[in-house]
Phi, psi and omega in degrees: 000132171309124161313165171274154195234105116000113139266117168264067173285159217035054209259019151054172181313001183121319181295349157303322219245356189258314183269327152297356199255290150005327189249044188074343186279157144271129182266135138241161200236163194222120162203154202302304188284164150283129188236100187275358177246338160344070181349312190244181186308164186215123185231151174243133176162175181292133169288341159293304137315323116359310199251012200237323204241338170245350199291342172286350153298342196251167170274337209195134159236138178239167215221149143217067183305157178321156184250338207276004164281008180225330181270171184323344175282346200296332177270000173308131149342302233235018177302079165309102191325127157224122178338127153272090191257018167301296164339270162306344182271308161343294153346253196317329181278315190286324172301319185279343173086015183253146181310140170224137128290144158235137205231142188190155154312159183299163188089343193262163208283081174218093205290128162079027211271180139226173187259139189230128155259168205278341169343309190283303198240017181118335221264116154207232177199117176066243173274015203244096196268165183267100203242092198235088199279137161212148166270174185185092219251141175230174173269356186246173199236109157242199211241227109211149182276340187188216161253159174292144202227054207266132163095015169253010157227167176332310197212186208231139154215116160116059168205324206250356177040214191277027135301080156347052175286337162242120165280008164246013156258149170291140172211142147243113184269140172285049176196180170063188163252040161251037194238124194207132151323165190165146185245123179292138170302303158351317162275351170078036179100001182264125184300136151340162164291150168242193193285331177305284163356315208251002181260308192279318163333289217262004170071037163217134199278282190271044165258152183287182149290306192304282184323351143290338189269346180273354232229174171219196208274159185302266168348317196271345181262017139305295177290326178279347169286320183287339163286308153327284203283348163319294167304324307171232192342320172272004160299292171330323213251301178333302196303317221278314185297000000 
């Protein structure tokens, strides 16, 4: 049977796109930047637009518009206006009619999401689980494997970034551009988790750091692609007939 086709818009380096291409699609991917690390086909240019003139080729599109209108930073002093194109991506999915994902930080406007942690699948490194929240709002009834499953290794890597709450855990936060190999002074010289480390957390192999600090793990658009190509597929087979 032919896979079902992908739109990965706004896809960054892959990690979305990694874990739909896992749950059966061919991916192609869209982004504003160049992602030269990028897996699948790769087109650079507005994603929206992009989806405006092609999204009726594909079965499924999934969205991760910019975040930064919505995540914690937003309240920094030095805190820079940024576009909500959550609105509009919403729109333009809804107008084409195709199963959609949307992906977003916790905070961001997306009715009826549901939340995925890195808990939910396992994902950390040595004692340290990944507690990485992210939403994910569809035109479809979707699913989650579990409740969050937070306190069954020692320590945390990836949500509070260097907010101590225990000051005898190791910690990395995985997002933003505050995430730097690094030794805490507090320890007196015992090193931090590092980007190998936060690569194994999160279950990606061929990433920079900043591009790491964007993406989110592979595992969670695994599980939501296999609820997809569930819809995707007996289409597929309708048409072929």
């Amino acid at each position: 049977m032919t896979r079902p086709r992908l739109l990965d818009l706004f896809c960054g380096a892959g990690g979305a796109g990694m874990g739909y291409h896992r749950a059966g699609f061919d991916v192609v991917g869209v982004d504003i930047k160049p992602q030269p690390r990028y897996p699948f086909a790769f087109h650079q240019g507005d994603a929206l637009a992009f989806c405006r003139e092609h999204g009726h080729e594909f079965d499924a599109i999934h969205a991760s518009p910019p975040c930064q209108a919505h995540s914690s930073m937003k309240t920094m002093h030095n805190a820079r206006e940024h576009v909500d194109l959550v609105p509009d991506t919403r729109a333009l999915l809804n107008a084409l009619g195709k199963p959609y994902i949307i992906e977003n930080v916790p905070g961001a406007p997306l009715p009826g999401a549901i939340i995925l942690c890195g808990t939910m699948f396992g994902l950390g490194y040595e004692d340290a689980e990944l507690r990485r929240h992210r939403l994910f709002e569809s035109n479809l009834l979707l699913m989650a494997p579990s409740t969050c499953m937070h306190g069954r290794r020692g320590s945390v890597v990836g949500v509070y970034g260097g907010h101590l709450r225990n000051r005898r855990r190791r910690t990395i936060g995985v997002y933003g551009e505050g995430v730097r190999d690094s030794v805490r002074k507090i320890d007196k010289g015992v090193a931090d988790f590092d980007v190998t480390a936060g690569r194994e957390a999160m279950g990606i192999d061929w990433m920079t750091l900043a591009e790491l600090c964007q993406s989110i793990p592979p595992a969670y658009t695994e599980w939501l692609g296999r609820q997809l190509i569930a819809v995707c597929q007996p289409s597929l087979t309708a048409a072929a007939d």
